[in-house]
FIRO-884307 format. One line per field, with one value per atom (N, C-alpha, C): residue number from 1; residue in three letters; z, x, y. Coordinates in steps of 0.1 Angstrom, whole numbers, m for minus. Each point is the difference from the previous one (the first is absolute). Last residue first. Layout:
REM FIRO-884307
k <- [NUM, ...];
r <- [ALA, ...];
c3 <- [Z, ...];
c1 <- [X, ...];
c2 <- [Y, ...];
END
This chain:
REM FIRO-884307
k <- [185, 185, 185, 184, 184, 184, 183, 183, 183, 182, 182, 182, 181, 181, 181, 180, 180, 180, 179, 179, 179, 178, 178, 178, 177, 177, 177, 176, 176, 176, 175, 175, 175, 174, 174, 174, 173, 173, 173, 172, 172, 172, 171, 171, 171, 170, 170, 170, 169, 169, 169, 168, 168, 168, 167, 167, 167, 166, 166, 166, 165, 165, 165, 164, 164, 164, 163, 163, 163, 162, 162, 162, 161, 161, 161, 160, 160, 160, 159, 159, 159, 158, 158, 158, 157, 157, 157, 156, 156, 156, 155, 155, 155, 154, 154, 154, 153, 153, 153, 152, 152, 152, 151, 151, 151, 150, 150, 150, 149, 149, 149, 148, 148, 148, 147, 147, 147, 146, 146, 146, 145, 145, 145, 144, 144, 144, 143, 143, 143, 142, 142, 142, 141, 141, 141, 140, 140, 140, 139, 139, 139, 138, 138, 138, 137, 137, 137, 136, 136, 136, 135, 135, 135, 134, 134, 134, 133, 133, 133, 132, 132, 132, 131, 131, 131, 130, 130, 130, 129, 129, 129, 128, 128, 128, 127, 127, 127, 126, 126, 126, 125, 125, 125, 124, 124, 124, 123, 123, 123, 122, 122, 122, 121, 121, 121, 120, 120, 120, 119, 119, 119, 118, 118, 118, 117, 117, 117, 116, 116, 116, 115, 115, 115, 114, 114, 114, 113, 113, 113, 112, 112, 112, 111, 111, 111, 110, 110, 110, 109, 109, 109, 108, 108, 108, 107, 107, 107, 106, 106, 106, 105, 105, 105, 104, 104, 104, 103, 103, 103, 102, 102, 102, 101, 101, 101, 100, 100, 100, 99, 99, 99, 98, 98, 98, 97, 97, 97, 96, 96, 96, 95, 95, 95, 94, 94, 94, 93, 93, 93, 92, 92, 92, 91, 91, 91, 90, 90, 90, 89, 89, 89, 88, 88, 88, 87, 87, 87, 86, 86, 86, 85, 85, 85, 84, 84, 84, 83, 83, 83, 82, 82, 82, 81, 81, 81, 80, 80, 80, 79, 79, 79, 78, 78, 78, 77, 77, 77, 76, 76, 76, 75, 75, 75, 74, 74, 74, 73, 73, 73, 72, 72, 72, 71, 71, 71, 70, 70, 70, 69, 69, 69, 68, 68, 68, 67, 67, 67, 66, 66, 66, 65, 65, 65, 64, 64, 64, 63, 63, 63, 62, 62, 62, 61, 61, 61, 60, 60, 60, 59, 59, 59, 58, 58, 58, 57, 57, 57, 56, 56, 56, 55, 55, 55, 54, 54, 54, 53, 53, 53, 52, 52, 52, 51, 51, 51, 50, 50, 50, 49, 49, 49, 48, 48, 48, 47, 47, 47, 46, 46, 46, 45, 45, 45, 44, 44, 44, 43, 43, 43, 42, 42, 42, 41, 41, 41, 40, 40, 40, 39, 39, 39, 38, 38, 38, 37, 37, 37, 36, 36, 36, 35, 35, 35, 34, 34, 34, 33, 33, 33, 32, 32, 32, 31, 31, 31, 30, 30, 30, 29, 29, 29, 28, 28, 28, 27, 27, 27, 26, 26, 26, 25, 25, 25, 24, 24, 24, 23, 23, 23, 22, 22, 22, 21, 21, 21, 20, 20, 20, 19, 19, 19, 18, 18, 18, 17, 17, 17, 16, 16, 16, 15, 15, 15, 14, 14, 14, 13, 13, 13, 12, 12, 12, 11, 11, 11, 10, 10, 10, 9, 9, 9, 8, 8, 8, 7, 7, 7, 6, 6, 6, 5, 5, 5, 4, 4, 4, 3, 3, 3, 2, 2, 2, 1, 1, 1];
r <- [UNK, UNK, UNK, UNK, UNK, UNK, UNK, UNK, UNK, UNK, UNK, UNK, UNK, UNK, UNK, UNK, UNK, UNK, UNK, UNK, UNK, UNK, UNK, UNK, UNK, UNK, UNK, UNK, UNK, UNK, UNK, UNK, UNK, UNK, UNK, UNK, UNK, UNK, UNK, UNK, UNK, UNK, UNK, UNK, UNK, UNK, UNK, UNK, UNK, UNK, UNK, UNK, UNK, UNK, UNK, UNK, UNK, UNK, UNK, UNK, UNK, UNK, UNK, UNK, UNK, UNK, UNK, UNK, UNK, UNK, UNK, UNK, UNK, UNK, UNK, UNK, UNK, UNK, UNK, UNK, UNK, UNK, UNK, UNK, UNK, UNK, UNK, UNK, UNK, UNK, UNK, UNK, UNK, UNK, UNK, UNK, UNK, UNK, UNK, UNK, UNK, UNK, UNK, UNK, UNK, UNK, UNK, UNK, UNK, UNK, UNK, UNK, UNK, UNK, UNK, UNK, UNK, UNK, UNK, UNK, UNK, UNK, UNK, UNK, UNK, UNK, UNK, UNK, UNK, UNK, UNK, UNK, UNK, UNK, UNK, UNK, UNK, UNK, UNK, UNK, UNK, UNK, UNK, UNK, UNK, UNK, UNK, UNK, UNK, UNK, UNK, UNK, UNK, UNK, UNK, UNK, UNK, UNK, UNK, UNK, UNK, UNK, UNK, UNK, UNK, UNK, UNK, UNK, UNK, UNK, UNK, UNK, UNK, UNK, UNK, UNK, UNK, UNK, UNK, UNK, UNK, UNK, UNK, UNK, UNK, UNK, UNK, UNK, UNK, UNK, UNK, UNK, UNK, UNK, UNK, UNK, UNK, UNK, UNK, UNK, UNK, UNK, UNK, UNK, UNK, UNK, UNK, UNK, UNK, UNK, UNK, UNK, UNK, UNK, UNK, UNK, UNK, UNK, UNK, UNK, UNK, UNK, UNK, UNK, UNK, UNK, UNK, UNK, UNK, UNK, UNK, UNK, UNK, UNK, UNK, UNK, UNK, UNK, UNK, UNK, UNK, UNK, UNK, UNK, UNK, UNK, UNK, UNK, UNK, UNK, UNK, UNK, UNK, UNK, UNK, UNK, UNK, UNK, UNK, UNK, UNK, UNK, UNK, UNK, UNK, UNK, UNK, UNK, UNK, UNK, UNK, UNK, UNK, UNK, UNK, UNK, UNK, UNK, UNK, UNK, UNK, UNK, UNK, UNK, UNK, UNK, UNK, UNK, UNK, UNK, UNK, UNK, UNK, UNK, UNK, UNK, UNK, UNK, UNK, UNK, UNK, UNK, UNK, UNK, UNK, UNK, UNK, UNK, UNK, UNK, UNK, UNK, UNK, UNK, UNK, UNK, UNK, UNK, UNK, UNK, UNK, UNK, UNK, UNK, UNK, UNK, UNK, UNK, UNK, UNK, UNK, UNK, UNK, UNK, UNK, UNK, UNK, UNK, UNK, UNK, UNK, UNK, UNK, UNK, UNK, UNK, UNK, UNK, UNK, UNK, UNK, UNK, UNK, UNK, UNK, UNK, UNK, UNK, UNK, UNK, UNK, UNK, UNK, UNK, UNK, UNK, UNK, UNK, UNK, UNK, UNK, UNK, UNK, UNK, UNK, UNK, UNK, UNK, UNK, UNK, UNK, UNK, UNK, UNK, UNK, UNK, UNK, UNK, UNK, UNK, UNK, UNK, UNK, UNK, UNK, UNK, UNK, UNK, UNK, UNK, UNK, UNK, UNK, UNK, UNK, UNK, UNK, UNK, UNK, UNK, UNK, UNK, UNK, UNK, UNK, UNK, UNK, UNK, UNK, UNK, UNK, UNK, UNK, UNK, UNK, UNK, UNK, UNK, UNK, UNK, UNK, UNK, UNK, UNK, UNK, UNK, UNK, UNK, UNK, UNK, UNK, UNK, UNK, UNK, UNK, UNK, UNK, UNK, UNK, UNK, UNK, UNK, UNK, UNK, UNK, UNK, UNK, UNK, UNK, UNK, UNK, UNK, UNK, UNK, UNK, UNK, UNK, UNK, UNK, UNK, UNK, UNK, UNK, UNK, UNK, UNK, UNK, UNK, UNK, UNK, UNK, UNK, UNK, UNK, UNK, UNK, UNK, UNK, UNK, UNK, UNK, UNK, UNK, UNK, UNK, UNK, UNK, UNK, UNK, UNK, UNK, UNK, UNK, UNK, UNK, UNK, UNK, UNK, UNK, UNK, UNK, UNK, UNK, UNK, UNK, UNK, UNK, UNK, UNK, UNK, UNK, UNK, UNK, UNK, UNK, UNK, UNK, UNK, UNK, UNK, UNK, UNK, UNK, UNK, UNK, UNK, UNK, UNK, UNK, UNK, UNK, UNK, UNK, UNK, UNK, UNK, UNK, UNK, UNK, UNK, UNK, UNK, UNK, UNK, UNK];
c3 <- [135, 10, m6, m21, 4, 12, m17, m12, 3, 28, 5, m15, 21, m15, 5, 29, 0, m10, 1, 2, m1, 11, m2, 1, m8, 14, m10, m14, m1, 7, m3, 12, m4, m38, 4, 12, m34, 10, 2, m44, 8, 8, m25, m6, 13, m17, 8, 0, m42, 7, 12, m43, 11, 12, m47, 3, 11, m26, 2, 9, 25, m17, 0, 35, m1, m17, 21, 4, m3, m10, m12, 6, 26, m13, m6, 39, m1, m9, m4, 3, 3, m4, m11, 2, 37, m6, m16, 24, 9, m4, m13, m3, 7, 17, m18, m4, 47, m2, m18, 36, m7, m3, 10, 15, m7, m28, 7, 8, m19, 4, 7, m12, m13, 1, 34, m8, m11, 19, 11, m5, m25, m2, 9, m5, m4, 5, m12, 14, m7, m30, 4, 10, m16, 3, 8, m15, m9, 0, 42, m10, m13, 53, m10, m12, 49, m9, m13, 53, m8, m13, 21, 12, m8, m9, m10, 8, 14, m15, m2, 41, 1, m13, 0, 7, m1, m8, m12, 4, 30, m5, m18, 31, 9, m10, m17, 6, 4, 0, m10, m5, 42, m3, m13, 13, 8, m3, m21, m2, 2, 21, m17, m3, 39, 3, m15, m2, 3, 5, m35, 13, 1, m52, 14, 10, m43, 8, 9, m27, 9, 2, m27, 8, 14, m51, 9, 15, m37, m7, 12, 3, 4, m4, m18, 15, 7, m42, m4, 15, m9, 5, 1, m33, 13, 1, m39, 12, 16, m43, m2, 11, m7, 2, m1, m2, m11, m5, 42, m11, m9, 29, 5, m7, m15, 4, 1, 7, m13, m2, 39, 3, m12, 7, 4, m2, m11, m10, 6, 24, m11, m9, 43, m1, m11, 1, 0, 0, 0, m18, 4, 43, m8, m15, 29, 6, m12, m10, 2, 0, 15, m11, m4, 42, 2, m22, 16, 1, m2, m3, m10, 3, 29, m14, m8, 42, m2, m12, 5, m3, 3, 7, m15, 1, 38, m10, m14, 31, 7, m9, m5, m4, 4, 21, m16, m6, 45, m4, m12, 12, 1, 2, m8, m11, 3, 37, m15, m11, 39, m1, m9, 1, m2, 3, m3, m11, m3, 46, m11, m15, 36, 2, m7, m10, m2, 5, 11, m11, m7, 49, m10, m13, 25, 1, m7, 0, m7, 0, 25, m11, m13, 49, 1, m19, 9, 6, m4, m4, 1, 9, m19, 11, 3, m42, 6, 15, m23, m5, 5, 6, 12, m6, m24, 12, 8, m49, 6, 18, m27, 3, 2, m2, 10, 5, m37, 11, 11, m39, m3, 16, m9, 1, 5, m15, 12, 2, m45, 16, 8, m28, 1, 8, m5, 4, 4, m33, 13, 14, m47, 2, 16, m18, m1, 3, m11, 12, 7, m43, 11, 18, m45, 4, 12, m12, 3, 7, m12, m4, 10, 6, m4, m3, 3, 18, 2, m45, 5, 12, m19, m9, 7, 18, 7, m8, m13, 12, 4, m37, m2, 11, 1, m9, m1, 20, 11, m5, m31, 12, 8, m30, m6, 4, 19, m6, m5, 10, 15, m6, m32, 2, 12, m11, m15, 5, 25, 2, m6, m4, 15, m3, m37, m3, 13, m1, m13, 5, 39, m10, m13, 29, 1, m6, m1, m2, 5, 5, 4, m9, m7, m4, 0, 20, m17, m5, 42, 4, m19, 15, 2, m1, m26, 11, m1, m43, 9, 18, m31, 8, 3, m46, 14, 9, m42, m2, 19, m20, 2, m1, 6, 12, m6, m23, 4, 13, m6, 0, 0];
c1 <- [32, 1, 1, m10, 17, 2, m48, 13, 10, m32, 0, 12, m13, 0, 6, m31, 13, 1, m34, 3, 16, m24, 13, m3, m41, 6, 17, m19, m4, 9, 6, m7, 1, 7, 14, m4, m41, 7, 12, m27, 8, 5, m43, 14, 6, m48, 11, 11, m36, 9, 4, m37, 0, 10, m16, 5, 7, m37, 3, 15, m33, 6, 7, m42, 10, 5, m43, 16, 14, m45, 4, 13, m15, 4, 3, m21, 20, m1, m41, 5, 15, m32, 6, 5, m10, 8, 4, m34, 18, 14, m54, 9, 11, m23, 2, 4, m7, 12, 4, m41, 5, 13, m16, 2, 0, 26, m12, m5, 39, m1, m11, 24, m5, 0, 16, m11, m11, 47, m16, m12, 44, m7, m8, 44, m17, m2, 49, m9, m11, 39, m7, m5, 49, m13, m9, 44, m1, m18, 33, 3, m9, m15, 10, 2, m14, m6, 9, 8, 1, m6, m6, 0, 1, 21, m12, m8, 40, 4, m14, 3, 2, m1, 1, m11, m3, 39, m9, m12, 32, 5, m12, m7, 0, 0, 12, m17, m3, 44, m4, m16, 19, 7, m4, m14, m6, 4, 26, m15, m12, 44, 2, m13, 0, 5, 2, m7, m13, 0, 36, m6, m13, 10, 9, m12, m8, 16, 4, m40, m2, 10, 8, m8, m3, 20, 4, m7, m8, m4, 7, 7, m12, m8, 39, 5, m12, m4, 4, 6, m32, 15, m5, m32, 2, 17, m17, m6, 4, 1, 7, 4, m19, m8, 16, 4, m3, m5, 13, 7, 3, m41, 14, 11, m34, m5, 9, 9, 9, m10, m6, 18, m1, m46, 6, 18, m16, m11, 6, 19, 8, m7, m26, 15, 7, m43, 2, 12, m2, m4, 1, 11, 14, m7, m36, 12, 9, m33, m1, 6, 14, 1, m6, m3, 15, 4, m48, 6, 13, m18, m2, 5, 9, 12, m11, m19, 9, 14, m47, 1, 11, 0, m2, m2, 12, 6, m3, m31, 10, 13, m36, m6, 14, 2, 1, m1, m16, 17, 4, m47, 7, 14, m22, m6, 6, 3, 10, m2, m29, 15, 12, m49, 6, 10, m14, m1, 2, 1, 9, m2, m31, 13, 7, m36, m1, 17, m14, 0, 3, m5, 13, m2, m40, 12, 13, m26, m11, 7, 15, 4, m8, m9, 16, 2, m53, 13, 14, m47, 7, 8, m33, m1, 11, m13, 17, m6, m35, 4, 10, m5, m8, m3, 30, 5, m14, m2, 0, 11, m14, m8, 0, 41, m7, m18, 31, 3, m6, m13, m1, 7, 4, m10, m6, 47, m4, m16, 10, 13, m6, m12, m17, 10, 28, m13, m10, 41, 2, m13, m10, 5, 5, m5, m15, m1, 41, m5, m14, 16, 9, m2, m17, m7, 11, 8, m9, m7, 50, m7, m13, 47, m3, m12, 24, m4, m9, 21, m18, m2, 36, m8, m11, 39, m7, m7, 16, m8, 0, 21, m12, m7, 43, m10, m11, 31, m2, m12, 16, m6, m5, 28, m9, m10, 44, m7, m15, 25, m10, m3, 21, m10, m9, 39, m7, m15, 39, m2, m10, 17, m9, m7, 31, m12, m8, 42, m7, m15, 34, m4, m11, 15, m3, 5, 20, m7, m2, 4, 1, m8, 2, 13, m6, m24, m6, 11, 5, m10, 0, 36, 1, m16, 1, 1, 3, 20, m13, m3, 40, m6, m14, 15, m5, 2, 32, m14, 0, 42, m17, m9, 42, m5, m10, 3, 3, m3, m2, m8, 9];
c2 <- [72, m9, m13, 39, m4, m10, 17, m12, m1, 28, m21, m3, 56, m6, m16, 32, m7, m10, 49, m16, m8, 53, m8, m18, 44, m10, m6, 53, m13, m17, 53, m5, m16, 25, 2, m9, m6, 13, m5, m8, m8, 8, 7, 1, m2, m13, 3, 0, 0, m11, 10, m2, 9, m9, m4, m4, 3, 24, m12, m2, 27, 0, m12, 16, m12, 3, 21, 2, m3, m27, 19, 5, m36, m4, 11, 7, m1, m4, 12, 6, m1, m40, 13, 12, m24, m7, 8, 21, 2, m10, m4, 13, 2, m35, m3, 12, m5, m3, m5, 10, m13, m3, 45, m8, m17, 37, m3, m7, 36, m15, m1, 38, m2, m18, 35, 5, m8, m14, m1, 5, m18, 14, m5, m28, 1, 9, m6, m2, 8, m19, 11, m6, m12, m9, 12, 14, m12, 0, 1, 9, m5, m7, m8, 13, 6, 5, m7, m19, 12, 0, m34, 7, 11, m34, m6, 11, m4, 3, 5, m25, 18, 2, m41, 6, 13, m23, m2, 6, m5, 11, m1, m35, 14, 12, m46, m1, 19, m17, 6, 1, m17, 14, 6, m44, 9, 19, m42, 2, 12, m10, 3, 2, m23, 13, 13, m50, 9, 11, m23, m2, 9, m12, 8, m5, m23, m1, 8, 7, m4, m8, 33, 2, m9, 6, m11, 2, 31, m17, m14, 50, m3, m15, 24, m3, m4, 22, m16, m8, 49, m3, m17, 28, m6, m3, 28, 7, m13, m14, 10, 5, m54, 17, 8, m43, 5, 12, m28, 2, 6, m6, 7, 3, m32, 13, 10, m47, 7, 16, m20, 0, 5, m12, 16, m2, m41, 16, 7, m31, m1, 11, m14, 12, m2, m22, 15, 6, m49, 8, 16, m21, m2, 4, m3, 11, m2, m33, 12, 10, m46, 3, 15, m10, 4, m2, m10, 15, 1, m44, 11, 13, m31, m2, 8, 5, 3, 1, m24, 15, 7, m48, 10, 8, m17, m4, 4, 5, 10, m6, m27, 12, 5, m38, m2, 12, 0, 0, m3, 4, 10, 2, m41, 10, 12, m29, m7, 12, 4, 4, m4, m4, 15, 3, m49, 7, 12, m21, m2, 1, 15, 4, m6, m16, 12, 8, m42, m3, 16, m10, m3, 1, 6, 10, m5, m37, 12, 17, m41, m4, 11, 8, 1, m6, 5, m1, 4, 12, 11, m15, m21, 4, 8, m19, 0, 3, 20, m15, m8, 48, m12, m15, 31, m3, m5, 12, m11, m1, 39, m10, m8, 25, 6, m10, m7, m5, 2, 23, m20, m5, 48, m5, m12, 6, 7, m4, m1, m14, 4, 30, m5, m18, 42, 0, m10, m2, m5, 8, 6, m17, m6, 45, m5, m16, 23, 5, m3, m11, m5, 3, 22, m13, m11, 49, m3, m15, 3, 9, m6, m3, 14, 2, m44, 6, 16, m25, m5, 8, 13, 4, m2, m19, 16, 13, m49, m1, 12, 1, m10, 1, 15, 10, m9, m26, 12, 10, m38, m5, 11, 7, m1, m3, 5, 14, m2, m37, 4, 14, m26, m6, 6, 17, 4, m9, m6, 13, 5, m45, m1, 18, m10, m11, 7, 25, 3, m11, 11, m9, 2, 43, m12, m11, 55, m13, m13, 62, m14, m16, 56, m11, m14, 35, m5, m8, 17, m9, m5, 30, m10, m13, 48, m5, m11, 21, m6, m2, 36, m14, m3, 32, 3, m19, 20, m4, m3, 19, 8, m8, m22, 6, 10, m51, 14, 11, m56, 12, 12];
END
């Protein structure tokens, strides 16, 4: 890899086994398709139900409670398995969009594509000073007319639209936060 071209986070690097990796990807997206939708939910409802009616059947025994506690808890550790390899899939498609986002914008510092490598202290500090930034009156970007905003808020949207020329960018303050450039590391 060349050094202008941008590092991927460590999460989009990493590889599995091609066959098991490709099968549980497939497996994971599948099952927190079904867990997602309506009729699934309609499904584990009317379990419940069904158990519920038959506990004076069972005479609300110990084999009538078990049955239940171990279906919602198998079901809900299996579940926490996938919705997590989905998300941690998720995270890693978002941050590579925004990392090449970043890249590619004019206007964005390329020191911001590694972001979530600094500590929390790092974090926090630039969290801060971004605050304040966002605080002051940006260069560039009009502030909506009170005059000319209605209590719905359909004229006030047009309204900044009209305000708004094209290509209307903040020009980069001097103030602006110091990120800790990670490539020489």
């Amino acid at each position: 890899m060349s050094s202008s071209q941008p590092q991927l986070h460590p999460v989009a690097t990493e590889r599995a086994p091609a066959v098991h990796s490709h099968a549980f990807i497939r497996l994971a997206a599948l099952a927190s398709y079904a867990a997602g939708r309506p009729v699934t939910f309609g499904i584990a409802v009317a379990s419940v139900v069904i158990w519920a009616v038959l506990g004076p059947v069972f005479k609300f025994s110990n084999t009538w409670q078990l049955a239940i506690n171990t279906g919602t808890t198998v079901a809900t550790f299996l579940i926490v398995f996938l919705i997590q390899n989905t998300q941690n899939r998720d995270t890693a498609a978002i941050q590579i969009k925004l990392d090449e986002l970043i890249r590619v914008s004019a206007q964005a510092r390329n020191a911001f594509i590694t972001l979530e490598e600094l500590d929390d202290q790092e974090l926090e500090r630039l969290r801060t000073e971004l605050h304040a930034m966002a605080r002051r009156k940006p260069v560039g970007i009009p502030t909506p007319d009170p005059s000319r905003t209605s209590r719905k808020g359909a004229r006030g949207a047009a309204a900044v639209q009209e305000s708004v020329p094209d290509r209307a960018m903040p020009v980069r303050d001097a103030a602006e936060p110091s990120v800790p450039d990670r490539q020489g590391e």
